[in-house]
Structure formats: structure tokens, C-alpha cells
N, C-alpha and C positions, 0 to 999 in steps of 0.2 A: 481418221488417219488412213492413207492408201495404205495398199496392201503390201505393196517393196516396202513402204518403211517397218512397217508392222513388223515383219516377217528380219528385217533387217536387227530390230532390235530386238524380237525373240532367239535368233540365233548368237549372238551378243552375250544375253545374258545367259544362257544356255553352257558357255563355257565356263561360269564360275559359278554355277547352281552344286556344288560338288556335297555329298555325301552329308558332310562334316561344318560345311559352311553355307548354310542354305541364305538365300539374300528374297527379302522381302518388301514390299512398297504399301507402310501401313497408312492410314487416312490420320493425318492432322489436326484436330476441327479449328484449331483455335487460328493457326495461320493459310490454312487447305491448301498444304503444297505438300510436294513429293517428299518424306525423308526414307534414307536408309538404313537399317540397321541389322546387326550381323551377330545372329545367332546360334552357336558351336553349339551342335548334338554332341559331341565328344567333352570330356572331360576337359580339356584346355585348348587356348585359341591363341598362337603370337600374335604381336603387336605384327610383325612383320607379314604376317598372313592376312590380316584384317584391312591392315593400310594396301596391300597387293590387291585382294579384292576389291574393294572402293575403287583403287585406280582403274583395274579393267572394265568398272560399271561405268566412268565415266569416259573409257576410250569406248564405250559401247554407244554412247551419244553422241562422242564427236564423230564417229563414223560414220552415225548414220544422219548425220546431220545436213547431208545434202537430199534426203529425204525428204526433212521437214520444213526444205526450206522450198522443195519442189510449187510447181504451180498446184497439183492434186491432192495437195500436205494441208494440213491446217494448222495454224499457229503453235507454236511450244506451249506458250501462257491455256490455252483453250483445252492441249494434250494434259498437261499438267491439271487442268481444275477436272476433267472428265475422265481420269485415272484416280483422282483423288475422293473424286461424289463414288467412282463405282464403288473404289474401296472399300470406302463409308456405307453404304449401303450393303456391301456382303458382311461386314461387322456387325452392322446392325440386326440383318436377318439372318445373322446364321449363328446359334447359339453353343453350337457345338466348338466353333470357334473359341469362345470363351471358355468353353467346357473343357477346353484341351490344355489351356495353362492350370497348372496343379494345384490346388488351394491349401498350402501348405501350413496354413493353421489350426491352431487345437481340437482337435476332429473329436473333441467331448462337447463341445458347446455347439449349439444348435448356429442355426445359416436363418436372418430372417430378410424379406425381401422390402423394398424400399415402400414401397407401397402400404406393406402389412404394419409398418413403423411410423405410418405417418398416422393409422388410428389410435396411435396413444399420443396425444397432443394433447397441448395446457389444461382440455376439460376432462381429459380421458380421468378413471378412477386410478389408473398406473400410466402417468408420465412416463416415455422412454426418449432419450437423447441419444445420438452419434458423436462420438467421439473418435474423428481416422476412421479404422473401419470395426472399431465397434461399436456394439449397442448396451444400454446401460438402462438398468429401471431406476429409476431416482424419484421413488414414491417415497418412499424412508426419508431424503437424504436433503429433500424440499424443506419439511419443517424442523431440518437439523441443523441448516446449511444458512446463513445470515445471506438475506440475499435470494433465498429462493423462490421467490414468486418470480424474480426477474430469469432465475433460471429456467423456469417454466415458459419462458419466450421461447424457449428453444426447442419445447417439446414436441416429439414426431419429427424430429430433425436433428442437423447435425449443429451444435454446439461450438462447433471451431470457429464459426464465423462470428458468436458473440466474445469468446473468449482470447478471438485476437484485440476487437476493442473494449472490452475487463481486462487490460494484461494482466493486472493482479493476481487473474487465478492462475495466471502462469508461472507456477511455484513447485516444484516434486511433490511436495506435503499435501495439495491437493490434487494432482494423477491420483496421488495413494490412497487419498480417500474416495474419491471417485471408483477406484479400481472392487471397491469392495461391494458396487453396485453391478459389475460383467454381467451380465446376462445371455450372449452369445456375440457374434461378425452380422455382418453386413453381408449378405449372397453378392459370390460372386460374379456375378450377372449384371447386377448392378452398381461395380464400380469402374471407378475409370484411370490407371495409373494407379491402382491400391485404391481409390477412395473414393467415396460419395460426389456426384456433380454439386462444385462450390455452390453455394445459395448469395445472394446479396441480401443485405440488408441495409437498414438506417440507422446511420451513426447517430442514436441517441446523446452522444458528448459534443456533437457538433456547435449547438450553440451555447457552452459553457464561458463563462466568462476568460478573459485573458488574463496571465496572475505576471506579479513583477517577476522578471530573469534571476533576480538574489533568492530567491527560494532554493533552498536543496529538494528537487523531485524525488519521492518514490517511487509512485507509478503514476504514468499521466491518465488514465483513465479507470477508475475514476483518480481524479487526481488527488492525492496525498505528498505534502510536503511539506519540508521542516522551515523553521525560522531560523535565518543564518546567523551564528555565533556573536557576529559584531553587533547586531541588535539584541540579541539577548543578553550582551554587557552593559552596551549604552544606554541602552531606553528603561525606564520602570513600567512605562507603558508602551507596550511593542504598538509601531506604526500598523494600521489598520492593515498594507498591504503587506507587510512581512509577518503576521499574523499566520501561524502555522494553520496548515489545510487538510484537513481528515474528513474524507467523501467517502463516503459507501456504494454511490453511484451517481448520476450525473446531477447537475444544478438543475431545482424547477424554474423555468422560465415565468417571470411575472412583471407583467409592467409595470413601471412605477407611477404610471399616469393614474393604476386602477390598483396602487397600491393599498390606498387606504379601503378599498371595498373588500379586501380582504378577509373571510371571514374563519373566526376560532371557534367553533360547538366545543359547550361544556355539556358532558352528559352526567346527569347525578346516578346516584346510587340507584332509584325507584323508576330509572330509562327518561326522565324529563330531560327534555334541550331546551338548550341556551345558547344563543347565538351574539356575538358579536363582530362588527365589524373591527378591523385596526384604528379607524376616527373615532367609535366608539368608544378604546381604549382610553386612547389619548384625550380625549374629552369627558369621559364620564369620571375614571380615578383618579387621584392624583400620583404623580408621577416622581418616581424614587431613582435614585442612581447608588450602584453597587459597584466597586472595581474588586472583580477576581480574577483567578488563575483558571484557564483553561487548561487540562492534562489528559494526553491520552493514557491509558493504560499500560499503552504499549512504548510509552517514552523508555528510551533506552533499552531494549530488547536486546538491541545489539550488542549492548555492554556484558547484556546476560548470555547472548551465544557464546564470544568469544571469553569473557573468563569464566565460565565452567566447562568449557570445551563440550556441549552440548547442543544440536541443533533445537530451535525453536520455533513455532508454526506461528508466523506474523509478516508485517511491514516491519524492516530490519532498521526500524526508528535507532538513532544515534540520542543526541541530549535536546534536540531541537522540536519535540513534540511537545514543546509548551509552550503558553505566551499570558500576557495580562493585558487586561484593557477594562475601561471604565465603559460601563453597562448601565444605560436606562430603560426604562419601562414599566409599568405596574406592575404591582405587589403579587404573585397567584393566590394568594390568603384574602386579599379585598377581591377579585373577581371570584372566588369561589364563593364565597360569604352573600355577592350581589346576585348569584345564579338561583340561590337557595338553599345554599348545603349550611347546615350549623356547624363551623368553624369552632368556636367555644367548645363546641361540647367533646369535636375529635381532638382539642388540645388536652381536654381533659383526658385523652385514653377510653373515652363512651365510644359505643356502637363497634358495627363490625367494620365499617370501612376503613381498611390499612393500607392502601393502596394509591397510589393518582399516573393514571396511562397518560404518555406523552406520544401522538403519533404526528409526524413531519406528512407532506406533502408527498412525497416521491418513495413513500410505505415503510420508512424506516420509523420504530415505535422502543420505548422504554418506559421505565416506570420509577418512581421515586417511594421514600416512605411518606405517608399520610403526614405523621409527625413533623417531620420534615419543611413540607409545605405551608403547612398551617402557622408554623414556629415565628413569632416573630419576631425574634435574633436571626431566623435559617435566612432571609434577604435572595427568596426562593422570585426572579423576575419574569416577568413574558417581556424580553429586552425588544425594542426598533430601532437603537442607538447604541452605535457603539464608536466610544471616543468621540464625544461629539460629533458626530457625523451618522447620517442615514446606513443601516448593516447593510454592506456589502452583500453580493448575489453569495460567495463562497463562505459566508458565515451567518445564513437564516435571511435573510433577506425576501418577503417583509416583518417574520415576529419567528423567534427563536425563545427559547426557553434557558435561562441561567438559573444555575444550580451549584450555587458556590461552594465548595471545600470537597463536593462529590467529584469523580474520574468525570470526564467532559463527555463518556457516552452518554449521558442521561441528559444534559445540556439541548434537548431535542431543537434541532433548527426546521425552517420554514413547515410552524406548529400550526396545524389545522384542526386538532381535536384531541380535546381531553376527558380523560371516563375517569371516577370515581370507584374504587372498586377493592371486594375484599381480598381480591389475591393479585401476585404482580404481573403483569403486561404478558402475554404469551408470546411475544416476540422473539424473535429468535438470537435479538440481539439482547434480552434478556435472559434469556431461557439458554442459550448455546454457546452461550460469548462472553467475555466480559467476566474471567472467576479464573481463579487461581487452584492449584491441585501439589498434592506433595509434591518431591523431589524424587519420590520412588512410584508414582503414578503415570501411567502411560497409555493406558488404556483405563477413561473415568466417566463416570457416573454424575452427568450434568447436573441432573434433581439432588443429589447429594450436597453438592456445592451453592453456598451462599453468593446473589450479583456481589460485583466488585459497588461499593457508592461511596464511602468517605477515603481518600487517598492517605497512603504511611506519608512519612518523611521522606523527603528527597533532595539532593543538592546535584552540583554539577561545576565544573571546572571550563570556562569559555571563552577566555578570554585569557592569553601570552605575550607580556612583552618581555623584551630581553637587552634593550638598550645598546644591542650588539659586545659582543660576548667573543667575536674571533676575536685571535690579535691579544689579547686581555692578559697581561703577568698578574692581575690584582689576586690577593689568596684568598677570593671568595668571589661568584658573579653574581651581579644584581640582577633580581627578577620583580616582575609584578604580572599579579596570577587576578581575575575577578570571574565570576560565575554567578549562580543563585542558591538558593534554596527557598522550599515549599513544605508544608504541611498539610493536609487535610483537616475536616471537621473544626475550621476556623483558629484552628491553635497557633501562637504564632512560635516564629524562630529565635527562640534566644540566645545561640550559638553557633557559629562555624569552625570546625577545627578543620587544621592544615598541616598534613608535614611534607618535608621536604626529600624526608631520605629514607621514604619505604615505609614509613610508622616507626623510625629508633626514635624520634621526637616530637613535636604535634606544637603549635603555635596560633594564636586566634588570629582569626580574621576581623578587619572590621565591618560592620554594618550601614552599610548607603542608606539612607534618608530616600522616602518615598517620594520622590522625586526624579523626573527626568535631566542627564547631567544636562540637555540641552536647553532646557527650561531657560526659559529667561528671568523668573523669579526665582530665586536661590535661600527664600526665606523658609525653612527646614520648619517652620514652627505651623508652615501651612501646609500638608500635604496631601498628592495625589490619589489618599485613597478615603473612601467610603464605603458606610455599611456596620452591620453592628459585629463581625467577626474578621478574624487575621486571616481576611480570603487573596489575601492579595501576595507574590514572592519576597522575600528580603534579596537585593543583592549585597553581595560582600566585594571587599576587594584586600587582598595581603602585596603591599611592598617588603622585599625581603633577600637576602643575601645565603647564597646556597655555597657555605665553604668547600673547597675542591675537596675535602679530603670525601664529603659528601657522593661523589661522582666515584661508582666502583666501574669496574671491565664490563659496560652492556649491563653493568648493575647486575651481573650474575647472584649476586647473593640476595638477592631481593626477596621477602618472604612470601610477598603477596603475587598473583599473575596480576597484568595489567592488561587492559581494555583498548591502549592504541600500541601496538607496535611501534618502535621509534623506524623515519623514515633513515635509508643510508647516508650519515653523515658526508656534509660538502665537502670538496679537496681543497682547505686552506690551508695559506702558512699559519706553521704555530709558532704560537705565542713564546717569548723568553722563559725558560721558564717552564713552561706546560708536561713537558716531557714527552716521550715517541709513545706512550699510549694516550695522549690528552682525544685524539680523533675518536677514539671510543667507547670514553667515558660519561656515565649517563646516572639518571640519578629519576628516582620515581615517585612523583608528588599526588596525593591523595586529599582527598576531601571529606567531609562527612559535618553533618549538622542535626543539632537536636531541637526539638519543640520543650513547649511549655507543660506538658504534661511530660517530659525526660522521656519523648521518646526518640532513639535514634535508630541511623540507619546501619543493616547487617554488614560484617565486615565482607563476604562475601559472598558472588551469586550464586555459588555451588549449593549453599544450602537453602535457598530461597528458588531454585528452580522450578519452573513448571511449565508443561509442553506447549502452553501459548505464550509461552513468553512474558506476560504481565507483570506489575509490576517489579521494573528488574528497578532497584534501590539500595544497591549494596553501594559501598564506597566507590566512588569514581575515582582513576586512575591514570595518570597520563607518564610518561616519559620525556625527558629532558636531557640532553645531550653536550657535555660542556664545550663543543665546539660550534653547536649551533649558532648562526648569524640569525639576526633579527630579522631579518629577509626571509630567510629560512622558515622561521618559525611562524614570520606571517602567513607563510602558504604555508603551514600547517595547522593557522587555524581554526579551518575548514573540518579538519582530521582531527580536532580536540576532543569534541565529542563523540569521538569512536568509529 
């Protein structure tokens, strides 16, 4: 820059450098341009002093702009990038600089430097992660934490970069568990804006498969989503892609060209391997078909937030974390028998081994009971087929593991190896996950607690029609209500009860025929299920007429809480008849079903509580509105399940 200009905009700036309002030209990196920014040594700064300043910094360049336009000037663009490197380079060398803004965090916890953070990496004996600009030991929290060997990608580094793509762990309930890992900050020295320089990484979910748009999402990474309402009315057998989605973490890629090369190790009790390939499968046993119910755990969680007015640590699953389909594949009783394990003798209750490890491809592992396996009523599968068709990439795809009447964690997908053994799976989705704890337990003792494996009784309300209901004098509206119910441990369903007006009444439902209503064969005496236990849902459906007297103010006198909030009724004319509170009068319908062994489900989730959320199973609850239009309540389908 000549020296007139130089000089031109030092005296410029010169007259707003004032006391109180000092103005400075910091380096950029990301776009290396000039910005300015205006920061008050005083206790307060107007708007109107800040905007005055700015404006004089810029008459400070149009002033002097016949400078840089001179013959002996060098370009603005060249001024601008060589004001910007110098910056850059005094920030860089001059530490004092950073030394001068205040570090105004908890001056008990130690400062560590970037460098010193990156020797506890995945192999280090104490893992540390960045979190913002903290640092964290999560040597503890790896073999607590479902999940954590993946967390350990991140060790000796910052974390934020995986856990934008996990959004999942983007939850309060895990900050807070995290937080009891602190260990100290980040020096700072080395950050930038408050915080560690971003890292890139590789989107490990990049090439997961593509799921149909009717899925209700949880979290798309890994992806978790429910089966939408209208399928879990219609179908007995849920269409392969509406098939609910429960990932832990992303799909293993496997081609189908080299599908069958696939191989399963059975490991015995005494360390022998046994190796099969997937054509092996399929050619050496003969091959069985089972139709059951897939269930997360955490099916309906949501129903347990909101009616106990209690937060719960999960995927805020509505009623859609279930689904059925018909499952082929060989027996794990005949492949374990051909490996060399004596079968016979573990039915008998002989020997020590009580155990069988199921561990997937992408390090997710469980364990079932011995008994179990061996059983040959339990119709325990290494599935390749499901619903006729090759499994899908999002449900094991090439060999998954079914485990009928048990919670669907154990159901282990894209199954690469199984151990034989006296104690269960050290897995952390064993061991950490998957178990239930009182209503007054908050702080628990995971060894204390039995895995979650045979599922209670459970039903679900999913389905509303209403044949249109504005407009209506009649002294009672027609409804028709359908949903499911489930049991565990092969039992089946031989009731649904239904009321209409809070529980003052109760009325059966009927029981659909295993059958899909879309079916083209409608002969009930053939149906869709197989297997030697009731592993498969009943749907029900109630046609039924809810007398207005049923319908109180928002149903205030209701005894039970309910699970969906009613949406604000629509502004229609009413009906002759109806009366000037007909708009919002509302009436609360419930569900509940029993098995074969009479067992049913609690009336409510308050006393079935526990801080994962698991099985939430109390009566299901919806709200009805005697103004509601069918229209209405079809977009509130969606909302039936909670």
C-alpha cells in the first residue's frame, strides 16, 4: 500500500479508536476477509454508538479511496487478503493474545491441551472425548453405554462430529450422563469461537438403504421408525417395507451377488468352530417357516411418559414399534445338534451350558436361554426370508436370528457368530439395556436386574372411523375402533375388552382371523400363521355406538389420564339438537386384552414405571370428541398411537 494511503486510513481510524469503543480487524479463516467488530471496555455499548462507529470506519474508506485507486495503490482485493494473512499470523504467534480473553470457566477442573487429548485414543487404557469444549474420560461409560466401542471412534477427540450423525444421542438424559464423566476444559489456546477445530469425518450411514416415506421416523441415523397405523390395522402380516425399523447403528453393507458366501461360526462350549456358509444353510437343513411378532421393548414408551407424568430415557416409540411377518429359515436346534453340541441332553436340563451368544455383523450381540433354543415348540430360526421374499438390508439381511414370543432385541440381525456358553452375552445390550427397574428406582444396579426375554401382554388402539359425526341429531354416534394385541411366551389372546366412556362400561371386541383383510383367499379355515406357539398378534375390531350422554365437558370427570391429548376441536355447524356445549364434548376410549394364562395388562403406567421406559403396557387410551368429523379424525390417525 503507498504510504498517503496508509497514513490516510490510519488517521481515519484513529478518530474512533476511542477509550470505550476500541475497533479491531480480526483474521477470518474461513472466508479471509476483513470483518469488524466492536468491543465496549465499559459496562454498556448503544446500539446507536456502534452503528455511528461502523459508519465512520466506512467513511474512513471511502475517503481514502482515491488512494487505492491511485497508480502506486495496490488493489483493495490484495489490501484486504494481506491485512487478513498478517492478522492471521499475529493470532497465531502471539499467545498472549489469547491469553488476554478470560477463561471464565470452572477454575477447579484442570485446562488440558489438544495434543495431550489426543494420547488417550481408542487404544489408550483411559479413552477421553471432547464434548464443546470439554473433556471427558469415558473409560467407565464404554462398557456401560450400548454402543460403545462405536463411541470409542471418537476417542482422543471431539465427539460432536459423530453425534451430529447418531442424532439419537442428541437427548438431555444422555448430556447427563455423559456429564458424570467431566474431567476438565479444553486450554484455551487451543480453541477457536469457544471450541475445538471441527474434524470431518465419514458418514458411516451414507450407504444405508432407502425406507418407504409411510414410516413414522424417530431418528434418521441410526434409523428407528415406526409402522404406520393404517398398516398395523389392515395387514395380519405387515408389508415387508412398512415393517417397523429399530438400528442401533448403520446397515452392514453385503452384496447379494456374495450373499450366499456368507458365513455363521458356531462356537461350542470346549472353543470348537463350525463354520457355515448361508447355501450351506439352505442346503444342508431343512427349512421351517414361523410367523411372529417383532416388539421393541420400548413400544409405547411414550404412552408411559405422558400418563405418569414422568420423563423416560429412550426412542419416544408411540404403538407403532411392532409388526409380524412370516419368517423362514433353519431350526438353531438342528444347526446346533450338526455342529456337535448334544441338544438332548441341554433339553434335559444336563451340563453347564445356559446360554447361546447371538452376535450381528456391525458388533451389536445378545443372548438367549439355552432352554429356549434347544426347545422344540420355542421355533427359535436363523430366518433369510421374510414374507416370502429375500430380508431386506433393514431387517438382517443376509441371516438374522428369530426368537419368537421373546422382546425383538434378542432377535439378533445380520448374525455372524454364535457361542455356546454358561453365562449370558456380556454385551452391553445385555448387560446395560433392555431390563426394567421399580417405580421408585432412579439410580439402579444393572447386575441386580433380570434381561428383559419373554414379553407381558400388550394391546393397542389404531385404527378410527367415525362415518362423519358433524351435523349428527342421532342420540348416539357410530364409531368403529380396530387395533391389536400381543402376548409373549407363545400364549395367545383370548380377549379384548373395550370401553367407551372411561371404564363406567367395557364391551368385547371381536377377533380377526389370521388373515390379511387384502388377501385374496378369504377361507379363515387356512391361515397365515405358522409354528408350534401363539407367536403371532390377534387383531380385533369393535363396531359400536357411543350415546351422547357418554360425551361429558373434555370428559373432565374421567378417572383415568389419557395418553393422546384430544386435538382443538373443528369450527362446525351443530347439529339440531346437539346443544352449545356439543364442540367440547369428548369421551375416553380404552383398551386392554388378556392371554391364555389370564394375564392382563396394568391399568396404569404410573405403577409400571421405570427410567427406560420399557415395557410401557398399561391400558391404551385415546380421546374422542363428539364433534369430530371423519376427516378430522383421519388426520388424527397418525396421533392414535400417542
Amino acid at each position: 500500500m503507498s504510504q498517503p494511503a496508509a497514513s490516510c486510513l490510519a488517521r481515519r481510524l484513529r478518530l474512533f479508536q476511542t477509550p470505550r469503543l476500541p475497533i479491531r480487524l480480526p483474521y477470518q479463516q474461513q472466508n479471509r476477509s476483513v470483518s469488524f467488530s466492536f468491543n465496549s471496555r465499559g459496562p454498556k455499548t448503544s446500539h446507536e454508538t456502534r452503528r455511528a462507529a461502523l459508519g465512520g470506519v466506512i467513511a474512513a474508506f471511502v475517503s481514502c479511496s482515491a488512494f487505492f485507486l491511485s497508480s502506486d495503490s495496490i488493489p483493495v482485493a490484495s489490501f484486504v487478503a494481506q491485512t487478513s494473512s498478517a492478522s492471521a499470523d499475529v493470532t497465531r504467534s502471539s499467545p498472549e493474545i489469547k491469553s488476554a480473553i478470560p477463561d471464565t470457566r470452572d477454575p477447579s477442573l484442570p485446562r488440558f491441551r489438544i495434543h495431550d487429548i489426543r494420547k488417550h485414543g481408542p487404544d489408550s487404557d483411559r479413552p477421553w472425548v471432547i464434548r464443546a469444549d470439554k473433556v471427558y474420560d469415558i473409560t467407565d461409560w464404554v462398557p456401560a453405554h450400548p454402543g460403545g466401542q462405536v463411541i470409542l471412534r471418537a476417542a482422543g477427540g471431539s465427539i460432536d462430529a459423530y453425534w451430529d450423525i447418531f442424532t439419537i444421542h442428541k437427548e438431555q438424559y444422555v448430556y447427563e450422563i455423559l456429564e458424570q464423566y467431566l474431567i476438565g476444559f479444553v486450554h484455551q489456546d487451543d480453541l477457536v469461537d469457544g471450541r475445538p477445530a471441527r474434524e470431518q469425518i465419514e458418514d458411516p450411514f451414507a450407504k444405508d438403504p432407502i425406507r418407504h416415506p409411510a414410516l413414522m421416523v424417530r431418528t434418521a441415523k441410526p434409523c428407528n421408525a415406526e409402522t404406520p397405523p393404517e398398516a398395523l390395522a389392515d395387514h395380519f402380516l405387515t408389508p415387508n417395507e412398512l415393517f417397523y425399523v429399530r438400528n442401533h447403528m448403520w446397515v452392514p453393507k453385503v452384496e447379494a451377488a456374495a450373499s450366499d458366501s456368507h458365513v455363521l461360526t458356531v462356537e461350542l462350549p470346549d472353543g470348537t468352530l463350525k463354520q457355515y456358509t448361508l447355501n450351506d444353510l439352505k442346503t444342508k437343513f431343512p427349512s421351517r417357516k414361523v410367523t411372529a411378532v417383532l416388539q421393541c421393548s420400548g413400544n409405547r414408551r411414550r404412552h408411559m411418559t405422558q400418563g405418569s407424568g414422568r420423563s423416560t430415557n429412550g426412542l419416544q416409540w408411540a404403538a407403532g414399534a411392532i409388526s409380524n411377518a412370516s419368517w423362514e429359515g433353519v431350526l438353531l436346534a438342528d444347526v446346533l445338534a450338526d455342529a456337535g453340541f448334544d441338544t438332548a441332553r441341554a433339553l434335559a436340563g444336563e451340563g453347564e451350558t445356559k446360554h447361546v451368544h447371538l452376535a450381528g455383523m456391525e458388533a451389536y450381540g445378545a443372548s438367549i436361554p439355552l432352554k429356549k433354543a434347544v426347545d422344540p415348540q420355542g421355533d427359535v430360526l436363523l430366518a433369510y426370508s421374510m414374507n416370502d421374499a429375500v430380508l431386506p438390508p433393514d431387517h438382517g439381511f443376509p441371516l438374522r436370528a428369530i426368537v419368537p414370543g421373546h422382546v425383538a432385541a434378542r432377535s439378533v440381525k445380520w448374525l455372524s457368530h454364535i457361542t455356546l456358553s454358561e453365562d449370558e452375552s456380556t454385551s452391553q445390550w445385555q448387560r446395560r439395556d433392555y431390563k426394567c427397574f421399580g417405580p421408585n428406582q432412579t439410580k439402579v444396579d444393572w447386575d441386580a436386574a433380570p434381561a428383559i426375554q419373554e414379553l407381558p401382554v400388550q394391546s393397542a388402539i389404531t385404527a378410527v372411523k367415525t362415518n362423519g359425526w358433524v351435523g349428527s341429531a342421532e342420540p348416539a354416534q357410530k364409531v368403529s375402533l380396530g387395533g391389536y394385541a400381543f402376548s409373549g411366551g407363545g400364549r395367545s389372546i383370548i380377549r379384548v375388552d373395550v370401553s367407551l366412556d372411561n371404564g363406567r362400561s367395557w364391551t368385547q371386541a371381536r377377533l380377526l382371523p389370521d388373515i390379511n383383510d387384502d388377501d385374496d383367499d378369504d377361507d379363515e379355515s387356512r391361515p397365515s400363521s405358522h409354528g408350534h406357539g401363539a407367536w403371532s398378534w390377534k387383531r380385533w375390531r369393535l363396531d359400536a355406538s357411543i350415546p351422547l350422554s357418554a360425551f361429558s365437558e373434555r370428559d373432565q370427570r374421567r378417572a383415568y389420564p389419557i395418553d393422546v391429548k384430544p386435538e382443538a376441536p373443528e369450527k362446525t355447524e351443530r347439529g339440531e339438537g346437539r346443544g352449545e356445549d356439543a364442540a367440547t364434548r369428548c369421551t375416553t376410549v380404552l383398551v386392554k386384552a388378556t392371554d391364555d394364562a389370564y394375564n392382563c395388562q396394568p391399568e396404569s403406567h404410573a405403577a409400571t414405571w421405570n427410567l427406560r421406559g420399557n415395557l410401557a403396557t398399561a391400558w391404551h387410551r385415546i380421546q374422542l370428541c363428539a364433534d369430530c368429523s371423519a376427516g378430522g379424525l383421519a388426520r388424527r390417525e397418525g396421533e392414535v398411537n400417542g
